[in-house]
C-alpha positions in Angstrom: -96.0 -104.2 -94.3 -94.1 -101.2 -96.0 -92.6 -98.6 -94.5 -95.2 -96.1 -94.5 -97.2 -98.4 -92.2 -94.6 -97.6 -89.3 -94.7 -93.7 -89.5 -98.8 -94.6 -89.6 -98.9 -96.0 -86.3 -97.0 -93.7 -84.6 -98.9 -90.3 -86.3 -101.9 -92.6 -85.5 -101.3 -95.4 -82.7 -103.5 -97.5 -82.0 -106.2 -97.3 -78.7 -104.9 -99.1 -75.6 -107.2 -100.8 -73.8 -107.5 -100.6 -69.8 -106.4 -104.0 -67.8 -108.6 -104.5 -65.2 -106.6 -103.5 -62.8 -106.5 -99.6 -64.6 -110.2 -100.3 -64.5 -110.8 -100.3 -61.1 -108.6 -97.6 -60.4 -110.5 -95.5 -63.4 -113.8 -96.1 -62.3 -112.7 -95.5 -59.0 -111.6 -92.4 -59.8 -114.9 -91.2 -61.7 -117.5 -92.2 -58.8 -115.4 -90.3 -56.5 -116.7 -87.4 -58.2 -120.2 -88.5 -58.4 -122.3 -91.5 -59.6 -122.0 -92.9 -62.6 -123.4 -96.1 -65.0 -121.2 -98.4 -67.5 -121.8 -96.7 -70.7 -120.9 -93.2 -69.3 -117.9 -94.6 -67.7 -116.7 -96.2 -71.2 -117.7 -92.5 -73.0 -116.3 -90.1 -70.1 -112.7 -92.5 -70.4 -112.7 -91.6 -74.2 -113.6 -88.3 -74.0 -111.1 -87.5 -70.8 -108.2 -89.7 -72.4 -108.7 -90.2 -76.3 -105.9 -93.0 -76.4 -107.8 -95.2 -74.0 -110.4 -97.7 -74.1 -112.2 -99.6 -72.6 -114.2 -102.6 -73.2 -117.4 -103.8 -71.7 -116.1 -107.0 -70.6 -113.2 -105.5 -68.7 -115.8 -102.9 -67.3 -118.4 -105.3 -65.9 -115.7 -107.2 -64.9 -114.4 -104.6 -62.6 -117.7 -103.6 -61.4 -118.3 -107.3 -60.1 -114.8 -107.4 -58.2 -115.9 -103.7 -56.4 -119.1 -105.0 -55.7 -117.8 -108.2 -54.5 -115.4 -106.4 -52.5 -118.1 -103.9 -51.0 -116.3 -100.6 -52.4 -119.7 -100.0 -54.6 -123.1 -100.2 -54.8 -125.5 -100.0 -57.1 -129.1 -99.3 -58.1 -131.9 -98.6 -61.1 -132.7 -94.8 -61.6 -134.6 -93.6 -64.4 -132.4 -90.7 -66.2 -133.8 -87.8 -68.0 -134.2 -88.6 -71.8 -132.7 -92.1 -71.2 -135.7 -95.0 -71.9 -134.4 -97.4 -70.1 -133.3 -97.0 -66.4 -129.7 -97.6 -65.7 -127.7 -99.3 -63.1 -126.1 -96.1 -61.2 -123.1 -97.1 -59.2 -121.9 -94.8 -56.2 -118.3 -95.7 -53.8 -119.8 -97.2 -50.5 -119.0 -94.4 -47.8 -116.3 -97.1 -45.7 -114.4 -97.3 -49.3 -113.7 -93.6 -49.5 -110.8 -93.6 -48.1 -109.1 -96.8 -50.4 -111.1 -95.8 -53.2 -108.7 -92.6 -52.9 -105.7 -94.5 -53.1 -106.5 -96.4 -55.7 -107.8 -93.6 -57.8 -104.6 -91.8 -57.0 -102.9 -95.0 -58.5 -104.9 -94.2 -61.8 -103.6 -90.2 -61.5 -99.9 -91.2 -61.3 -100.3 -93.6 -64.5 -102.0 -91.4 -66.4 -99.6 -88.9 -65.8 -96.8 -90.8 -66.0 -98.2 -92.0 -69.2 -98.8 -88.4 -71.0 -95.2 -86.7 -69.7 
């Protein structure tokens, strides 16, 4: 290492990846504005929040534990210039009111995180 390599990563740091725990929350957060699938989750978090990442593991992963839980559902639709259909996922209507305070939970971190 030299010391230019220390004044790299911070002018460039590297991505941080989402625990599962900030996944939930995040994708949380995104299907209470509308239905979503896993690859526009992983795009919309990079887009919104260019620091962030997050991995298809950890995604999936997190997908499983809402489903396991109940909080979403999900369901093959055919999407416009897509050749493949997708697995949507939507909040299940009795999780709207958890699936608030946990997106909240995502809100405060991220802003935490950027002030």
């Amino acid at each position: 290492m030299k010391l230019e390599d220390i004044y790299q990563f911070f002018e460039n740091p590297p991505p941080i990846y989402l625990c599962q725990e900030l996944a939930i929350c995040y994708i949380l957060d995104v299907l209470l504005q509308g239905e979503s699938y896993g690859t526009e989750l992983i795009q919309q978090l990079e887009t919104e929040y260019p620091t962030y990442r997050l991995s298809d593991t950890v995604l999936y992963s997190a997908i499983k534990f809402l489903e396991d839980h109940s909080a979403v559902t999900g369901y093959w639709k055919k999407l416009e210039g897509r050749g493949r259909p997708r697995r949507m996922y939507q909040i299940s209507p009795e999780w709207q009111g958890q699936a608030q305070d946990l997106a909240r939970l995502w809100q405060n971190y991220i802003n935490r995180r950027t002030n």
